[in-house]
C-alpha positions in Angstrom: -19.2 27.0 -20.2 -21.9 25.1 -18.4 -25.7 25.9 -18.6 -28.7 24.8 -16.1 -32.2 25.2 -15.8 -34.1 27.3 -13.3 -37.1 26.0 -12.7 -38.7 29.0 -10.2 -38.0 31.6 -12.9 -38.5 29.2 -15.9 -34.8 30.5 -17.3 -31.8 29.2 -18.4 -28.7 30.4 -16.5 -25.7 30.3 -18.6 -22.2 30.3 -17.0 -20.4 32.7 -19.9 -16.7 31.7 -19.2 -14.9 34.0 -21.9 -17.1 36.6 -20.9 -16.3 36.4 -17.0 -20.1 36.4 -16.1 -23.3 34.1 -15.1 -26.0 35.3 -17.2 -30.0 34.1 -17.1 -32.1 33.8 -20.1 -36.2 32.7 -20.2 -37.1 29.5 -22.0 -40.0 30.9 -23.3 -40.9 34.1 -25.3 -37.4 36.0 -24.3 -35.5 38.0 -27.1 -32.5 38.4 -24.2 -30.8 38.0 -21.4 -29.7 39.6 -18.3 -26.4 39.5 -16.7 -26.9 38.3 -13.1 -23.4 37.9 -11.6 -20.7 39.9 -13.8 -17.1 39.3 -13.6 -16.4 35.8 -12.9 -14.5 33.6 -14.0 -16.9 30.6 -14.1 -16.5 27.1 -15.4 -19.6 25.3 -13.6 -22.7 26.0 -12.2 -25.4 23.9 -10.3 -28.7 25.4 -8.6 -29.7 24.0 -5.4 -33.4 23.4 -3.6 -33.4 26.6 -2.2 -32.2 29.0 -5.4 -28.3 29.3 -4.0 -26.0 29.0 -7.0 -23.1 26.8 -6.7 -20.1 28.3 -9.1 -16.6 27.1 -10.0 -13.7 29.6 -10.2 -10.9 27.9 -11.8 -8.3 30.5 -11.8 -9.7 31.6 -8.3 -9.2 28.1 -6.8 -12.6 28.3 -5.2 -16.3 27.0 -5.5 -18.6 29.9 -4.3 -22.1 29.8 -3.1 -24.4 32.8 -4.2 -28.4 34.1 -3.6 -28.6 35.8 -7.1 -30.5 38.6 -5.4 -27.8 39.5 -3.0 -25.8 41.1 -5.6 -22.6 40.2 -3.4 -19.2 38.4 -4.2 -20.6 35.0 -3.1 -19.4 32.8 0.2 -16.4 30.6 -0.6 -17.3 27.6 0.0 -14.6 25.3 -1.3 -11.0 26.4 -1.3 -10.0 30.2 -1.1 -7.1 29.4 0.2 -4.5 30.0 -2.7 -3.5 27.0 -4.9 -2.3 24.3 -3.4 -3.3 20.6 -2.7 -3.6 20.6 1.1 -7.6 20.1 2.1 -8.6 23.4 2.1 -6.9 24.4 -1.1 -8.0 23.5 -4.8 -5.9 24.2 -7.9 -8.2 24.5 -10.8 -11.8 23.9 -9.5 -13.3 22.2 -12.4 -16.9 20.8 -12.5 -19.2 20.6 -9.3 -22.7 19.0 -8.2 -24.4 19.9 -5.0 -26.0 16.8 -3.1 -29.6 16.9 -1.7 -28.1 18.1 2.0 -26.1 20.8 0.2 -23.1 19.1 0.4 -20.3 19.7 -2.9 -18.2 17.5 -4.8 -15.6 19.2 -6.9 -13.1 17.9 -9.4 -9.8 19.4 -8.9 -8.2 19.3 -12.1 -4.2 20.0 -11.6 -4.3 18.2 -8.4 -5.9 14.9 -10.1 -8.3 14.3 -7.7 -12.2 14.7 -7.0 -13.1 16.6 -3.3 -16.3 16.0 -1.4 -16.9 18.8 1.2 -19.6 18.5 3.9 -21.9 21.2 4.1 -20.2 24.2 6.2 -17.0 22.6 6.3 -13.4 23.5 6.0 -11.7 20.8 4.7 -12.6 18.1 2.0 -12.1 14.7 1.6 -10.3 13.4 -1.3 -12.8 10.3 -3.0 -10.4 9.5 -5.9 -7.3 10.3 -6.8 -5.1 12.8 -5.4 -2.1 10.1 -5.6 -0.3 12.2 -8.7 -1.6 11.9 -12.2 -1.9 8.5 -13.9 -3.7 5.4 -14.8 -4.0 3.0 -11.8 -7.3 2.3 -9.9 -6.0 5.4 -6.9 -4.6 8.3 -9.3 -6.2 9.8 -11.9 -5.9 12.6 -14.8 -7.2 15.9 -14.7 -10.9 14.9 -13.3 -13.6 17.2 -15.1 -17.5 15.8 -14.4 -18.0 14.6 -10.7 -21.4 13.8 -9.9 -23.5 11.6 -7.2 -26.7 9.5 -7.0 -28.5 9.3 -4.2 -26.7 6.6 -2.6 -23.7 9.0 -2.5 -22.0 6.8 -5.4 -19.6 9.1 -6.9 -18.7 9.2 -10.7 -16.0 10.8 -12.3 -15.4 11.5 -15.6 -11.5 11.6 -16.2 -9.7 13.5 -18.8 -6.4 11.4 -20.3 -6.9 8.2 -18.6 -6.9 5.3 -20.6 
């Protein structure tokens, strides 16, 4: 379950994860929300400049990019490929963050390894791991929280390393 603020609508938008939707709630004054993408399975969510939704689909392998008006199935923007660990592939898409030029990172859990994909891109790049799961400096353990500053320093946040 992940949550983020929308600051155009003033809302909360709530990525529900055992009940396969995104739904939006306002901050102030609201008595209930509204589901605004149902039946997805969603781990992560980020928002970007221009109001595009960024989701994770971990049993999907994929990282889709939605306009909440649109009312569609998203653009797969990471993965959608099946599971695998070739670039194009993820197995498990974990937590994302969207960069200021609408690029993604992605952790990818059961391949141990964070992705950073270029905007409109078909392939990522691995930035850690991706060397099996372990504890030296180039491997690492089921990567969950990936996020950048604005230098483009990445940070992971590692499940089971020590």
């Amino acid at each position: 379950m992940d949550v983020i603020v929308d600051k155009d609508t003033d809302s909360l938008i709530i990525c529900d994860y055992e009940n396969t939707q995104v739904v939006r709630w306002p901050r102030q004054g609201g008595t209930s929300g509204e589901t605004i993408i149902p039946n997805i399975d969603c781990l992560s969510l980020m928002i970007d400049n221009q109001g595009f939704l960024y989701i994770s689909s971990p049993s999907e392998n994929v990282i889709r990019r939605w306009r909440v008006e649109d009312n569609g199935i998203g653009t797969v923007i990471a993965g959608g490929n099946g599971a695998g660990d070739c670039l194009n592939q993820l197995n498990r898409a974990f937590h994302i963050f969207v960069n200021r030029d609408h690029s993604i990172y992605g952790s990818d859990c059961s391949n141990h390894r964070a992705v950073y994909w270029m905007k409109n891109s078909k392939e990522g790049i691995v930035v850690t791991g991706g060397q099996g799961e372990g504890n030296h400096l180039t491997q690492c353990s089921c990567p969950h929280g990936v996020i950048a500053d604005q230098l483009d320093t990445v940070y992971v946040a590692k499940l089971g390393n020590n």
